[in-house]
N, C-alpha and C positions, 0 to 999 in steps of 0.2 A: 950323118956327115954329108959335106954339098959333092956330090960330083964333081970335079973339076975339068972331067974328059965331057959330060953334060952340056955344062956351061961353056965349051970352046966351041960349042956348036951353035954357030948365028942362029940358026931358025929354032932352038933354046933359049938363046938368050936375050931372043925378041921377044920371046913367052912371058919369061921372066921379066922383062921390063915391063911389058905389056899388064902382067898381074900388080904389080909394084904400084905404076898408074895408077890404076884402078882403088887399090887398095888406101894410095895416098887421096884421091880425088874423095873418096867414103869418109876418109877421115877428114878430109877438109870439110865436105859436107854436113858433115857432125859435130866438127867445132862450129859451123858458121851456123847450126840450127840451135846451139847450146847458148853460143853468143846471143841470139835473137830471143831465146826464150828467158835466159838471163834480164836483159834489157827491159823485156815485157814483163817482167816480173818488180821489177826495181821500179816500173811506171806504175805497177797496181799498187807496189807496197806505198808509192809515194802520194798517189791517189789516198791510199786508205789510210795512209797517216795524216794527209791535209784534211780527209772529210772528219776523222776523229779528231783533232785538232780543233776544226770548225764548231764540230760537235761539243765538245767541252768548252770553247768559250759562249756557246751559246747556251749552254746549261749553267754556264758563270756568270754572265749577263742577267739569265732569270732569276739565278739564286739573288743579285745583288738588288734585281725589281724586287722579288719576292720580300729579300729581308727590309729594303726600305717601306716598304707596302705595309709589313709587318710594325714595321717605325712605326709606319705615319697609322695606323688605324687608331679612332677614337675609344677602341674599346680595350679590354682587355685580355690576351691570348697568353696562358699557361702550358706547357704540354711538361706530363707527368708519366713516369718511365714507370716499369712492374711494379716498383718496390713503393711506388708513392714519392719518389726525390723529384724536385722541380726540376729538366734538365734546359729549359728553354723559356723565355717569357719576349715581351716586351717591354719600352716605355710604360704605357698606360697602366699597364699590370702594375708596374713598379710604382707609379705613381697612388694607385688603390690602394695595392697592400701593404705599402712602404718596402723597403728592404731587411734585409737580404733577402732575395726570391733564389736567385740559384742554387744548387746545391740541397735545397730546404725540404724537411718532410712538409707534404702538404698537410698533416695533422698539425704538425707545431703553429704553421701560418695560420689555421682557422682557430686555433687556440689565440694566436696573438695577435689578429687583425679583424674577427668577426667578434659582435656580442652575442652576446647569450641567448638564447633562445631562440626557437623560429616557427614561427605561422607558417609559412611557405617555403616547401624545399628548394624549388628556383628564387626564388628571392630569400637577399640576405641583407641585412643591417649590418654596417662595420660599426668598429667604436668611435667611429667620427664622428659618425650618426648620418651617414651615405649611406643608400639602398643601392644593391648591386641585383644585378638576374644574374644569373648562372646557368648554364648548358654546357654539356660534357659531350663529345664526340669518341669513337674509336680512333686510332691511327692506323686499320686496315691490321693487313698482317704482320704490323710493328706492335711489340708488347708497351701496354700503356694507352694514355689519354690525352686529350686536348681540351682545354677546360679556355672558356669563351666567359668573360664578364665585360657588363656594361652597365654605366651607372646612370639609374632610373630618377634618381630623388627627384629634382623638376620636375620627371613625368607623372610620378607618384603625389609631386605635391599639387599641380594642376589638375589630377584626375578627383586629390582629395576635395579640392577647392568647388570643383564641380559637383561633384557626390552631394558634398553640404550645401550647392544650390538647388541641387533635385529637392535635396529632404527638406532644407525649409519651407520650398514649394509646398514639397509635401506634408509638411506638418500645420501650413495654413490650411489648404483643404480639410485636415484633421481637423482641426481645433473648428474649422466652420460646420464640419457634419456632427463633434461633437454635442454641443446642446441637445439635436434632436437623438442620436444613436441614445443617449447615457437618459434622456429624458421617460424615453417609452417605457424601459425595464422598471426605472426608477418610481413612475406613475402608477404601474402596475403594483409593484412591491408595498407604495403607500396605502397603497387602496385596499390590498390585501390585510396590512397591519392595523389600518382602522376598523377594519370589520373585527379584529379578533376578540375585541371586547365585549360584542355586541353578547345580551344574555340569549339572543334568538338562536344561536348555535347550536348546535350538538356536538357534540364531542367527533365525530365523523367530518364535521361541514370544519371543525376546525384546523382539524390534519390535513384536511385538504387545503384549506388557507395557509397554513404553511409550509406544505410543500411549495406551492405555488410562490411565495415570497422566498423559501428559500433557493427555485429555479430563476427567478428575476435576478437574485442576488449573487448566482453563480454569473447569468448571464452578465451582468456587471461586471464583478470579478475579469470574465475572460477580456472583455472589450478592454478593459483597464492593463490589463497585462499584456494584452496584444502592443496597445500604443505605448506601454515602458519600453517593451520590448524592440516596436519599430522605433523609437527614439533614440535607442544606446546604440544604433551603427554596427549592431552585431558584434560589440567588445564584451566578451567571457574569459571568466577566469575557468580552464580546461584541468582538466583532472584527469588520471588512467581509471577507466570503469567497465568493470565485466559486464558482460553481456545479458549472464543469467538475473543479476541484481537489478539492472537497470530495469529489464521485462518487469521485475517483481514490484517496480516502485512505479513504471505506467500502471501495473492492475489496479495496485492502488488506488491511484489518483484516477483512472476513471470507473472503477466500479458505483462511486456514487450515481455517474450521470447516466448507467445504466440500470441502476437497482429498479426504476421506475417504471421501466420499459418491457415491451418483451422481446428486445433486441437480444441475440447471444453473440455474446463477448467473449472469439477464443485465442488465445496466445501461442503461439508454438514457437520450437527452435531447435535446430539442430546444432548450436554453436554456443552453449551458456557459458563456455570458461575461455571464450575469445575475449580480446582486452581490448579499447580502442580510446583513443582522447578526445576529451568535449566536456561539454558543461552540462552534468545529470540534468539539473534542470530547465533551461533551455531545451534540450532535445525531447527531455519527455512533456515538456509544453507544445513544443512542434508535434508532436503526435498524438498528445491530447486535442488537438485542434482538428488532425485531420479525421481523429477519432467521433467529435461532435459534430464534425460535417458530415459524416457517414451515419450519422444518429440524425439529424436532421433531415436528410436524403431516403432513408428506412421508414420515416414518419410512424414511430415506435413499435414496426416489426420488422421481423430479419436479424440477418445473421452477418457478423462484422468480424473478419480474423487480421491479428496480426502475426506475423511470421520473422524471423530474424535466420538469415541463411548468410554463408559467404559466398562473395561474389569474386570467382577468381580465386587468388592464391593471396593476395594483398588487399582484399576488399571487405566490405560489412554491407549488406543490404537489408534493411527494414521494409517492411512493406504491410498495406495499411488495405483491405480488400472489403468489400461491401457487396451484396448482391439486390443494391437497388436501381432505379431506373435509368443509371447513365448518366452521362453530360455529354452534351452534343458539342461536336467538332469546333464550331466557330466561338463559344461557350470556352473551352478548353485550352484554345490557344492564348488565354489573357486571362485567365484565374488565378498566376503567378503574381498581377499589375495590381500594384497599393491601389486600394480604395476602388476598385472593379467587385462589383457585389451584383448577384442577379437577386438577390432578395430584399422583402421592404424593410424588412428589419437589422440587415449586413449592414459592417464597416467596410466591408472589402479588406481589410487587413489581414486576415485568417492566417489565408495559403501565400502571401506576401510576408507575412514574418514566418511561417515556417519558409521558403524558400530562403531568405533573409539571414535563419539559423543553420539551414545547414551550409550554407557559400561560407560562413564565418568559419565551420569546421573545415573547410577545406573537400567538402563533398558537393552531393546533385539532386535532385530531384524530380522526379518523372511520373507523369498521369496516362494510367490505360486506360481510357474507356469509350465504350458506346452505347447509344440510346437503346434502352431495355436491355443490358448486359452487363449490370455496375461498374465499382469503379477501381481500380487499384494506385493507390501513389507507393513508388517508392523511393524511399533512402538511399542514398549509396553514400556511405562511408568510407578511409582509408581506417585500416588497423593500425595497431602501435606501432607495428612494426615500421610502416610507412608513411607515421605520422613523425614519427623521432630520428630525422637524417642524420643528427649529430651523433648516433650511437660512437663511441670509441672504439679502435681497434687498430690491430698491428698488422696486420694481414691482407693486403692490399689486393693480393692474387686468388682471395677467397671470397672477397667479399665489393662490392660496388662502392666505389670512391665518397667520403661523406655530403650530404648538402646536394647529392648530383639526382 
């Protein structure tokens, strides 16, 4: 309770006023600092709503470059969510793969806009009979892809166009070295076959005449199939072929052209129930060839292995090893070049159509060697696996988008 005898007393009730003051002045003080941090507050908020503001139409402005950019580009942009549904395209896309893109499993669209078959998993044929390339991006830590087409045909048909001015090139130079390449074996073989009658013979001198006419007659044979071979532009009809059969049908084919030698001829493999696509015979002419250079190179001794390993997890490598004198470096870099022959009796063709045959399977070829350290070529192969992008399937988030 106030005193009220207290309070009658002035020099009390100056105290009391005196505290009152003070107490009013603290509080005006604390409104007037609340007021100002109020103020200051209402200026940041209004600051940081003008710069987000700002912010957001300049993210609306890119997004509207962006999606016109996305318009106008010449090629084709898909993007593909987990599940495989197209949730984003362009023009251009729409104009490739026809409609409807949105909404679409990309399975159903390469069913109803591409044709069958395919040579090259980036490159694709539609049924218009437009070539498209193909490249698949991530979209980062967004589930799904970005799939990028653009249509090749013109370039594809100018590069064919040029292709068949190389080759005819090259097939005049052909037909001008043949007379003389087809001439030599061919002279030799007559020469041999006229002697066989002769009664001077023995039975020894005549084995020997025909072997010798049957070696002319091979060597015929291969120049002959080398230039079918470089003539067909590397078109086969490809087939699934095990590993272990294919080994078994090169031994075949070149045990003859070793039986005569005392070359050893050895096969190895650590992969015989791997599967891969090509043309049985085509490849094992490609490796009969590199086989008879390495027999030519031995000058009928030594020891020739061929080996078949995977390379990788998606790969097949062949490889073709010899322990005779090398090929020197400058030699080396153009052994792959039609009609480059360091011998009097080459076409140059050889290792130009095996090169030739394996670009046609969708692989490579490669020469290790050095002078006095023989020679090794190898193969490099894609497996089924990697050769057949169209595999089917439902499962988008297990497996790598088709054709990519």
């Amino acid at each position: 309770m106030i005193d009220l005898d207290t309070l009658n007393s002035p020099e009390k009730l100056k105290q009391a006023f005196e505290v009152f003051n003070q107490l009013s002045q603290t509080l005006t003080d604390s409104y007037r600092e609340l007021e100002n941090q109020v103020a200051r507050l209402n200026r940041e908020l209004a600051a940081a709503r003008s710069e987000r503001l700002k912010t957001l139409m300049e993210k609306e402005q890119l997004a509207n470059k962006l999606q016109r950019l996305l318009e106008a580009l010449p090629g084709g942009v898909v993007v593909i969510d987990d599940k495989g549904v197209v949730v984003e395209c362009n023009p251009a896309a729409v104009q490739l793969l026809g409609e409807p893109l949105l909404g679409e499993r990309w399975d159903d669209i390469i069913a109803r806009s591409f044709a069958a078959g395919c040579d090259n998993p980036h490159e694709r044929r539609l049924r218009n009979g437009r070539i498209v390339s193909i490249s698949a991006r991530s979209l980062g830590e967004m589930p799904g892809q970005i799939l990028l087409l653009a249509d090749i045909s013109e370039m594809r048909a100018l590069q064919d166009l040029v292709d068949q001015h190389k080759r005819l090139s090259a097939m005049g130079e052909m037909v001008a070295s043949m007379a003389h390449q087809v001439r030599t074996p061919l002279s030799a073989a007559m020469l041999y076959a006229s002697q066989l009658g002769s009664p001077c013979l023995d039975e020894s001198q005549r084995q020997r005449f025909s072997r010798r006419i049957l070696e002319r007659l091979r060597h015929l044979e291969r120049q002959v199939n080398d230039m079918l071979i470089f003539a067909r532009e590397g078109r086969f009809v490809t087939d699934r072929i095990r590993v272990g059969d294919f080994l078994r049908r090169l031994r075949e084919a070149a045990e003859p052209h070793f039986a005569t030698t005392d070359v050893q001829l050895e096969i190895v493999s650590d992969c015989d129930d791997e599967i891969f696509l090509g043309n049985a015979e085509a490849l094992s002419g490609a490796c009969l060839n590199l086989l008879t250079n390495a027999l030519e190179a031995l000058k009928g001794r030594g020891r020739v292995q061929v080996k078949a390993g995977l390379a990788g997890v998606d790969g097949l490598c062949l490889s073709v090893s010899d322990d005779g004198p090398g090929i020197e470096a400058a030699v080396r870099t153009r052994i792959f070049e039609p009609f480059y022959t360091t011998r009097p009796n080459g076409t140059g063709l050889g290792l130009a159509v095996v090169d030739g045959i394996v670009k046609a399977h969708g692989g490579r070829v490669s020469c290790d060697s050095e002078p006095g350290r023989g020679t090794t070529f190898r193969i490099h192969l894609p497996l089924a696996s990697q050769a057949v992008p169209l595999a089917s399937g439902k499962d988008f988030q297990s497996r790598p988008l088709p054709m990519l």
